[in-house]
N, C-alpha and C positions, 0 to 999 in steps of 0.2 A: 479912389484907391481902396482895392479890400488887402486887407495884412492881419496874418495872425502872427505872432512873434513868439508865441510860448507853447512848448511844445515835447511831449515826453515818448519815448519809444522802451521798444523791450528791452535795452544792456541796461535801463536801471534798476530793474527788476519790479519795480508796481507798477509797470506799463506796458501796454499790448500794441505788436505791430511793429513791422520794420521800419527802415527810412524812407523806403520807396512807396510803400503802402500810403503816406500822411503825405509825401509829395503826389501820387497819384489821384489822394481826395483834394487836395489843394485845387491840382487841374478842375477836378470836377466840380466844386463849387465856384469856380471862377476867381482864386485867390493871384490876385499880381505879385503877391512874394509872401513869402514863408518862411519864418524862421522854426532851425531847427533849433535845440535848446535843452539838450537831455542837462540832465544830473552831476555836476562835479562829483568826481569820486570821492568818499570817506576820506581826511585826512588827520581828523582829532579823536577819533576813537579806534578802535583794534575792528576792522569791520568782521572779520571772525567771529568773534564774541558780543558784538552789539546786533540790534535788531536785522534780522537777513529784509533784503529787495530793497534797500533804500536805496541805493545810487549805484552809477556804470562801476564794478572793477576799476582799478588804477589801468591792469594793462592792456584796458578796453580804451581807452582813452584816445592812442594815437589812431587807432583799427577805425573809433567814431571819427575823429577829424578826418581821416585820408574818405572815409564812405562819405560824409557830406561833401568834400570836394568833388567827387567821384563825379555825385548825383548834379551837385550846382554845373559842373560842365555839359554833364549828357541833358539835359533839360533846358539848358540856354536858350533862349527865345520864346522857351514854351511857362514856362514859368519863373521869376526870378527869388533864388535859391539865397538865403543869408545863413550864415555859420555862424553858430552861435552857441552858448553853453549857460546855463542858468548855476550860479558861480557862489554859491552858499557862503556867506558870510562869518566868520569863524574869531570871535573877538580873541585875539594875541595868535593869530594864526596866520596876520593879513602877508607876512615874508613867505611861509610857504604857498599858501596862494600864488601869490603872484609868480614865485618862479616855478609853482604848476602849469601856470598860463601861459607864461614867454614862449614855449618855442611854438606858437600855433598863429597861424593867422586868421584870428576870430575876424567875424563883421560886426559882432557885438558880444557883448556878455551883460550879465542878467544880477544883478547882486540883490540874495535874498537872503535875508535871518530865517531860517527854520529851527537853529539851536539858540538855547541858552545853556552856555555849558556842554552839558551831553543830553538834556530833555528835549527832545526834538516836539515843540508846540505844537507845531501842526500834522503829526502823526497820530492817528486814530487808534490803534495801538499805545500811547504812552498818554492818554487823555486822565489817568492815573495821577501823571505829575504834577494835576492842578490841588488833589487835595493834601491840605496842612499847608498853603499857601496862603496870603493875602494876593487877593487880585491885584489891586493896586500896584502892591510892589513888584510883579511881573508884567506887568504894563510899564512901569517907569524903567525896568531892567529892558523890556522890550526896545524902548524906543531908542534908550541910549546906544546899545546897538545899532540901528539902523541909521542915526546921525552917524555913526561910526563909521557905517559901509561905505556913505555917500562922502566922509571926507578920507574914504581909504586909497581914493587915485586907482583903485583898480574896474569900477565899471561905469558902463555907459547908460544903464538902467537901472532905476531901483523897482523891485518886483515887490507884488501883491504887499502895498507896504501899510494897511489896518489887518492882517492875516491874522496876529493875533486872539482877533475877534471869531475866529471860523467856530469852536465850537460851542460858542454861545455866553463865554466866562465875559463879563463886563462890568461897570461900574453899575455901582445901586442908587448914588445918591445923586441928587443935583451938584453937591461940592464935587465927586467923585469924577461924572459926567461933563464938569466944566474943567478939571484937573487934565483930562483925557485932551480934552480940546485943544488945552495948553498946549499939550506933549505931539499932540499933533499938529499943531502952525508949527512947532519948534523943527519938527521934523522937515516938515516942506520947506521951512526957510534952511534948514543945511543941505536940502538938495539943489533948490535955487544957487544957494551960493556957491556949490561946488559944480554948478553947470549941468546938471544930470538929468536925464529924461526920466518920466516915470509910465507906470502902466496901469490901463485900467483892465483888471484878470477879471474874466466876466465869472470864473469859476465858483465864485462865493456864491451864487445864484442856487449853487447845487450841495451847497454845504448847511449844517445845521443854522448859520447865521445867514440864511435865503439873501445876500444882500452881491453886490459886487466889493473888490479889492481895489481901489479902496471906495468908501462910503459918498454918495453922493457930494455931501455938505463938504467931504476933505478935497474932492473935484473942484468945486468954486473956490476955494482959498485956493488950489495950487494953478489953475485959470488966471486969478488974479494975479497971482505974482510971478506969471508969465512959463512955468513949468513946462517945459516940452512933454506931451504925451503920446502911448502908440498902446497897440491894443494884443490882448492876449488870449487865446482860449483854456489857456493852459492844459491842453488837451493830453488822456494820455492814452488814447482808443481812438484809431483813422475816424471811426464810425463818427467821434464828437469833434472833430477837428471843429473850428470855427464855431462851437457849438457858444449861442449866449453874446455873441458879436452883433450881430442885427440889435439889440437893444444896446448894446453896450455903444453902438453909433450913433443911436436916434437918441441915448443919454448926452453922449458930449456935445453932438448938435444944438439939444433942446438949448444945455449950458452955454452959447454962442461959438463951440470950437469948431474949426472950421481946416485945422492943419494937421495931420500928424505926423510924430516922427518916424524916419525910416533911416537903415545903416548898413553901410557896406566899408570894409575897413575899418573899424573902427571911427569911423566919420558920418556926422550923423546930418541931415537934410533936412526938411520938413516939405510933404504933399500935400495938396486941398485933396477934399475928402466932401463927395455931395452924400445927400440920401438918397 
């Protein structure tokens, strides 16, 4: 089974290429399904006045869902199409969420913290917000969030979930380094419990912390404790679809995985997956 699940087009604005473009390289690498997965629109800052090209317009929203349906019909047989939307996690925002999301029929959504507050961490542009900070304390602000998302009942995925690490800010010390650890089994065990699949976003490969989303070592404890996974390129250029998947397989392989998750409706399966 090859599946990419993440995946960005032009209505969010830092992303090249239409819908059809990333379904047509899908064909051509040989992808059995594809998810689409743009950007949830801005709904906690004034998107006017905050940084331009982060996410689709509000009233691009329906215009995306009715085009992925469009595409999953006209391509039936030839490729299989999931709808999907990577669904920003927004702590005391989780009511308008959700009734952003009701009227759609996702196959999956994607729930990822890229704010704290209004500093969006993983914008290369706001790399700024780290200093006059203690690392520390946005790593433990980080994470509480992401337990948050995973028990917020709104998604079926938790995305690139060490992401905080992309531009290289991390612990110094061995107490620091073991603290992180913490905060990470703490995190896998709220995804566990709340049933939630996770992903491994090969995209970290290409970011200043050369690594994947998340960190090998966070692979084996979420392995262990039976964590459904599915894979990502987070791609936001036809040209890289898939791009960093070939190792990101031969990664969870190595780790004995052998299944992964896949979704339509909102219902999730699990496929074998050879190399």
């Amino acid at each position: 089974m090859r599946i990419d699940y993440h995946t960005h087009h032009e209505r969010c604005g830092h992303a090249v290429g239409k819908l059809e473009e990333y379904v047509q390289r899908g064909i051509e690498l040989g992808l059995q399904q594809l998810g689409l997965s743009d950007h949830l629109p801005l709904i906690h800052v004034d998107p006017a006045e905050y940084y331009p090209e982060m996410a689709m317009p509000l009233e691009e929203l329906p215009r995306y869902v009715e085009e992925c349906l469009s595409l999953k019909e006209r391509y039936r047989g030839v490729i299989d199409l999931r709808v999907g939307l990577e669904a920003d996690y927004i702590e005391g925002y989780e009511g308008p969420i959700r009734e952003l999301l009701a009227p759609y029929p996702w196959d999956y959504l994607i729930g990822s913290v890229h704010f704290l507050g209004e500093w969006d961490i993983t914008d290369f542009r706001q790399v700024h917000g780290w200093e006059g900070r203690k690392v520390m304390d946005v790593y433990r602000k980080y994470y509480a969030a992401v337990q948050k998302s995973a028990a917020a009942g709104l998604y079926d995925i938790i995305g690139h979930m060490d992401v905080i690490k992309r531009f290289g800010y991390g612990p110094q010390t061995a107490e620091e380094r073991d603290e992180v650890r913490e905060l990470e089994l703490q995190t896998l065990q709220a995804i566990k419990e709340h049933d939630i699949a996770m992903e491994l976003n090969a995209s970290g490969l290409t970011k200043p912390c050369a690594e994947m989303f998340p960190a090998e070592h966070v692979l084996v404890a979420a392995l262990k404790l039976g964590i459904p996974l599915t894979l990502g390129s987070d791609s936001h250029n036809p040209a890289k679809l898939g791009e960093g998947l070939d190792e990101a397989r031969s990664l969870l392989y190595r780790l004995g995985c052998r299944e992964l998750a896949v979704f339509e409706g909102r219902t999730r399966s699990l496929v074998p997956f050879e190399l």
